[in-house]
C-alpha positions in Angstrom: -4.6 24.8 1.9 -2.2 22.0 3.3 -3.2 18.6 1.7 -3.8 15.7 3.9 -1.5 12.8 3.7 -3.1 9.2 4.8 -1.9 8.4 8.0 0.7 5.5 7.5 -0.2 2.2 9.8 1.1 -1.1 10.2 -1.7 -2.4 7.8 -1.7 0.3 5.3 2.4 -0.1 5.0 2.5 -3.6 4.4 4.0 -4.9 1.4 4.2 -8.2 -0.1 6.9 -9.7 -2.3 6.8 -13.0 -4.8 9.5 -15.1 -4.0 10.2 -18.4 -5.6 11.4 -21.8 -3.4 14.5 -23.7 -5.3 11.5 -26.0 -6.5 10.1 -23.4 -7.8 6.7 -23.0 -5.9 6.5 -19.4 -5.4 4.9 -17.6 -2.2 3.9 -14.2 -1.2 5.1 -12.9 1.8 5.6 -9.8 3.9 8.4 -8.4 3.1 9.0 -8.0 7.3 8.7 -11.2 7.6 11.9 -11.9 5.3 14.8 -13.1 6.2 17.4 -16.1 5.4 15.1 -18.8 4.0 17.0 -21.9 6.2 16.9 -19.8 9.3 12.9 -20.0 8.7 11.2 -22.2 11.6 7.6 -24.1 10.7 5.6 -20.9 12.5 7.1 -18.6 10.2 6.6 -20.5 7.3 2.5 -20.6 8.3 2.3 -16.9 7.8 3.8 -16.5 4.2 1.1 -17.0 1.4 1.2 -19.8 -1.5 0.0 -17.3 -4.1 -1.2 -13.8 -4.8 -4.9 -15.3 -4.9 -4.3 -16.3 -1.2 -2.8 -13.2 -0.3 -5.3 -10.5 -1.5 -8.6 -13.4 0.1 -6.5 -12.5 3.7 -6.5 -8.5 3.2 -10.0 -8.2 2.4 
């Protein structure tokens, strides 16, 4: 009997990375939503989270 494997989705493949601001504040983002951080408009900055608290309130 074949196991079933989940089915992979946009919100079950999500991952989230720490990364830390030359200040260092850290914030947990999406790692899709990475990318050079002075390329980064005010929008984009919106969706990254300020901490892993933050981060795990927005999933459930």
């Amino acid at each position: 009997m074949e196991e079933k494997k989940p089915e992979v989705t946009e919100s079950t493949a999500t991952q989230f990375v720490i990364v830390k601001d030359k200040s260092g504040k850290e914030y947990v983002c999406k790692i899709s939503d990475l990318k050079d951080p002075s390329q980064l408009t005010e929008e984009e900055k919106k969706r990254c989270f300020e901490n892993v608290e933050d981060a795990m309130k927005e999933m459930d």
